[in-house]
N, C-alpha and C positions, 0 to 999 in steps of 0.2 A: 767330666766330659762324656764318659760311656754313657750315664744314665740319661744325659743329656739327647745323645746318638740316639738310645734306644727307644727314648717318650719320640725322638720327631720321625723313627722311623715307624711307627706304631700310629700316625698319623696318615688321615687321607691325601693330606698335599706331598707327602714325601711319596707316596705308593700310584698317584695318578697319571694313566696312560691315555697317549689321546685319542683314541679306540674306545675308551671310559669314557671318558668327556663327551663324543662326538654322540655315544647312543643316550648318553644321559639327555644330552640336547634334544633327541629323537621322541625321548619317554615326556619329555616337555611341550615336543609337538602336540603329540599324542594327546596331551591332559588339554593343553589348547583347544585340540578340535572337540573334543567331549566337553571342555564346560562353556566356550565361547561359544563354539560356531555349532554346538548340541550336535555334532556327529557320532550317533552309537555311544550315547555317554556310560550308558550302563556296562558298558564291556571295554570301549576305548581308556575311561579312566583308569580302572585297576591295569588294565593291561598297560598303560603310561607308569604307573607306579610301579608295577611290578620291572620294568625296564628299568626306571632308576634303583631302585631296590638293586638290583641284580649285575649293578654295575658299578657299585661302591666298593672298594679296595679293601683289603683286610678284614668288611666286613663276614664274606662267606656266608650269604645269603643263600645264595645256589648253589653251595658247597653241601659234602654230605654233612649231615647235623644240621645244615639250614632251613630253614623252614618254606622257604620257597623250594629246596630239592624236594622236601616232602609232601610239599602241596602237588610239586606235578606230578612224582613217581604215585602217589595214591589216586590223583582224581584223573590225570591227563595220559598216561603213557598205560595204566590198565584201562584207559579207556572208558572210565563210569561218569567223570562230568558230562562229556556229552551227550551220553544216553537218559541223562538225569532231565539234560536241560531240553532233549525232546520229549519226553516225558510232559514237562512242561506246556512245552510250548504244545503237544496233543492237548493238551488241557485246555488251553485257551484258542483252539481254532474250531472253528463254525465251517462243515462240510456242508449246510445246505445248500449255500449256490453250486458245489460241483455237483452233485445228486440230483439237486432240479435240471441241470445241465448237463449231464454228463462226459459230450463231447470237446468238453475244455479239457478233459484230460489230455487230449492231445497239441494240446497249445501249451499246456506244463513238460509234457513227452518233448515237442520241437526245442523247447529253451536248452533242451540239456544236451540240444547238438556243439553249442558252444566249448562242451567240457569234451568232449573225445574229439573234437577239431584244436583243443588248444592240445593236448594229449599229444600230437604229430607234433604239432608246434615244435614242444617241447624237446621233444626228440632230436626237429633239423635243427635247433640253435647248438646242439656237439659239434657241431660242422664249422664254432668260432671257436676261437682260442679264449678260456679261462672258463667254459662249459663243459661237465662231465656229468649229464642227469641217465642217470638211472631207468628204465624204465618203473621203477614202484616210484621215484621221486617226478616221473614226466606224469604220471596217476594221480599224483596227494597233488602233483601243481594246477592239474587241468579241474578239479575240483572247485577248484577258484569259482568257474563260472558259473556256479549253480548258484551263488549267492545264498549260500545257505553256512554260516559261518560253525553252528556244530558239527555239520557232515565235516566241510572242510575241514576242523580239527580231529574226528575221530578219522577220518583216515589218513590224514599226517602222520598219527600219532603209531599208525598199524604199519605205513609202508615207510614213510621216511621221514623217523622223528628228530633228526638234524634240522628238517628244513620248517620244523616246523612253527619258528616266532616269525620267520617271512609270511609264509601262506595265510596265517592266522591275523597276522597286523593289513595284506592282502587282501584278504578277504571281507573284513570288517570296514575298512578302508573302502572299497568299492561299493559294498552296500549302502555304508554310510552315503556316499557321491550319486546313488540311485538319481533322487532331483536334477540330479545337474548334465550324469552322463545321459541318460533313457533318453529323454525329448527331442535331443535333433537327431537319433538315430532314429525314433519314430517318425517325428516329420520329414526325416528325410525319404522314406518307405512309403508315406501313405500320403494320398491327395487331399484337400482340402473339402472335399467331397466326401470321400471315406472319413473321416473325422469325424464329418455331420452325421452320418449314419446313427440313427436311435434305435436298440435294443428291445424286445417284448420283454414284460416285465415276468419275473420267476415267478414257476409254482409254488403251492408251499409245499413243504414238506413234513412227512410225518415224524412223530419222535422215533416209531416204530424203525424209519428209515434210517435215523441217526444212529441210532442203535446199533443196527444190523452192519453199517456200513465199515467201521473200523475192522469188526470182525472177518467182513469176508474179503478185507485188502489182507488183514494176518494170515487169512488160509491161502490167498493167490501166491504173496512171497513165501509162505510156509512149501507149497509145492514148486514153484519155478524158479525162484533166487533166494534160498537159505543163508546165503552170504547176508542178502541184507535185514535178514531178521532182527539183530540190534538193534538196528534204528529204526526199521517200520515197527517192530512189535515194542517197542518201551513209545514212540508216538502213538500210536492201537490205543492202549494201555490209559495215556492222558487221556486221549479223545474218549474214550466209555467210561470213565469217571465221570466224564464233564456231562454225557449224552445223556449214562441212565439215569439218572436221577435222586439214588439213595445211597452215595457214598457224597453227597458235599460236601464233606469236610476234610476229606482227599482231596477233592477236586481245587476246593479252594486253597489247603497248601502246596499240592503241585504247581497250580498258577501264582502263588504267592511265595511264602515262605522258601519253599525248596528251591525253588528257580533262580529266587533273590541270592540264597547263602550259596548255591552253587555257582551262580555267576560272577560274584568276589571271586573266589575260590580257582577259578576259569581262566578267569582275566588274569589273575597273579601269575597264575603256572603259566600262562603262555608268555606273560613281561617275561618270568625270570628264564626266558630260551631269548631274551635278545640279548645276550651278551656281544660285545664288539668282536670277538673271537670268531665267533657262527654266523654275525648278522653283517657286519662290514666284508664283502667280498662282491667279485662281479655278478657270481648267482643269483644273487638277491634283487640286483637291479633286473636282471632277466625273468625273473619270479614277478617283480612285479608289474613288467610290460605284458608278460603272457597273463595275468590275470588279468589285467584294460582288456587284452583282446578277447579271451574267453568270455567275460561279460556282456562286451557289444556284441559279439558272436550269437552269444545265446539269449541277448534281447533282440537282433535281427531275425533271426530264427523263429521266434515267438510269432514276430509280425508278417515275416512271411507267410509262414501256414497258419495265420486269421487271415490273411488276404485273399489265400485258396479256399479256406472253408468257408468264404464268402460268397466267391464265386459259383461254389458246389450246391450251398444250401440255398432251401427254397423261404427262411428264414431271415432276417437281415443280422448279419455278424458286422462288428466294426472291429475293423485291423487292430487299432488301439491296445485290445483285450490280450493279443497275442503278448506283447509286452511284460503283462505281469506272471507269465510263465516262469520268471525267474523268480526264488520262492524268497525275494526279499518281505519277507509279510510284516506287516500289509503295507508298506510304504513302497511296494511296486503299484499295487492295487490303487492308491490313492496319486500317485504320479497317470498312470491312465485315465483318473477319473478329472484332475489339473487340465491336462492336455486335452480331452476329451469337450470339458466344457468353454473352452479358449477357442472353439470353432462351433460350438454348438450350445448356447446357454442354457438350455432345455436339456440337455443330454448327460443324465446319471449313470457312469459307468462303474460305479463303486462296488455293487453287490457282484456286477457281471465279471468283473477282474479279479473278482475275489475268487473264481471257480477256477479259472487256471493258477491263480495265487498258489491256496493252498496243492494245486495238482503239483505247484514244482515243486514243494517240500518233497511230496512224497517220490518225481522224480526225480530227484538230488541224491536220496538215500537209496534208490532202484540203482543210480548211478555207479553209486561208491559200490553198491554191493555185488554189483559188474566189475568195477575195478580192482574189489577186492577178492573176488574169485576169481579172474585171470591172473592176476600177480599177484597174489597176498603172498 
């Protein structure tokens, strides 16, 4: 009968809590939306698996010796996945339409009024019973709104890496929803008029310019926010592989290879922080209403100041553009360019969105590296 005892408690059904069950269900959502409904598959899967993973009993997955402990402590908590996968992702963005335009940098600058407006947020929700955020954890939450799902992890992982399989499942979550949430708070903002509004088409750009460009965003953070040199300079970095022209084969495994193995790798280590432990509590559900708000916040924001700089320039600006401030790239970009030709069939917004696009990447990371030098 002992040995009997000891094979069934050695067993998952003997050892299942329903904190277990309830996130397994969650990591199940999760694979859901990534392979049905394609939301973020590339990150949402592993991050579904790494949540079942990380919630099976006796295995000690996320135990020390496990392998998901050692995926996050090496790639997530010293912080190199995410600098990896901007890296990357510098590799694969195209700064000529902010260049040819430059004034979209501040349509990328507006989006990110979302993240230090959820930031208070975050703050007045202590004032209900079962909230106690921090100020570094009201930081890593209000992050949410940049829509930029690596910042949001690397600075989880610097101020408050408890919270960090909320923010990150959050974050990914919201971006994924871009389609669905952006357009009625655009059409709510903009007239039927402003929609129609058509764009002059971009100059072009020199290679010369592309070149130069990364580098003198590294020398501006290098003298006014060193906080955020992490992430602008390891982005720099991709983007002048991609620009100059004779490392392609850098360029092409930073956009491929490295980006690929590191975003398995990403996705694992943030499943295995959903344990029912950390991730079943009322926090979490406040984490994830402050990131909806952060979002809309800093997709209204976008659209507001294209409205103004509508009015100011002697140019025609369509509000629309404001929108893609938030550095969901490029499926902000392409959500403006949807909405855009839904009132205007003639009206290609695609290249134009792309300029505040990538603007809020690099706002996102301006962001964090404000955040991270007041409260790191």
């Amino acid at each position: 009968m002992d040995s009997l005892n000891v094979l069934w408690q050695s067993t998952g059904l003997a050892n299942f809590e329903v904190g277990q069950v309830v996130m397994m269900l969650v990591g199940l959502g999760l694979l859901y939306l990534a392979i049905a409904k394609k939301f973020e598959p590339l990150l949402l899967l592993p991050i579904g698996f790494g949540a079942i993973l990380t919630n099976i009993p006796v295995a000690g997955f996320s135990q020390a010796g496990g392998v998901l402990h050692y995926i996050y402590y090496v790639g997530i908590d010293t912080g190199i996945f995410p600098l990896l996968i901007f890296m990357g992702v510098g590799a694969m963005t195209d700064f000529g339409a902010l260049i040819a335009n430059p004034r979209m940098l501040l349509l990328g600058a507006a989006a990110q009024f979302g993240i230090f407006a959820t930031l208070f947020g975050a703050i007045a929700l202590n004032a209900l019973p079962g909230f106690n955020f921090t100020l570094q954890d009201a930081s890593a939450i209000a992050i949410i709104g940049g829509a930029d799902g690596p910042t949001a992890i690397f600075l989880a992982s610097q101020l408050a890496p408890e919270l960090l399989g909320a923010i990150a499942v959050a974050a990914y979550s919201y971006m994924a929803l871009v389609p669905i949430i952006q357009p009625p708070i655009m059409k709510a903002l903009t007239s039927e008029k402003e929609r129609r509004i058509e764009m002059k088409q971009l100059r072009h750009v020199t290679k010369l310019e592309k070149i130069l460009f990364p580098l003198a965003v590294l020398m501006l953070t290098i003298f006014f926010l060193p906080a955020a040199t992490p992430l602008v300079g390891m982005f720099c970095l991709g983007n002048l592989m991609r620009e100059c022209g004779v490392v392609d084969r850098l360029s092409a495994t930073a956009q491929n290879e490295l980006i690929n193995i590191v975003t398995i790798f990403l996705g694992l280590g943030v499943g295995s922080k959903l344990s029912a432990e950390s991730f079943l509590n009322v926090e979490t559900l406040g984490i994830l209403a402050l990131g909806a708000v952060a979002f809309s916040i800093g997709t209204a924001a976008g659209v507001l100041m294209a409205k103004l700089m509508s009015k100011l320039s002697s140019e025609p600006i369509n509000p629309l553009v404001g929108a893609a401030g938030v550095s969901a790239v490029p499926m902000a970009a392409r959500v403006v360019n949807k909405v855009g030709l839904e009132s205007n069939a003639h009206n290609f917004l695609l290249m134009h969105a792309m300029g505040p696009n990538v603007a809020g990447v690099l706002g996102s990371a301006v962001a964090a590296g404000v955040l991270l030098a007041l409260v790191g």
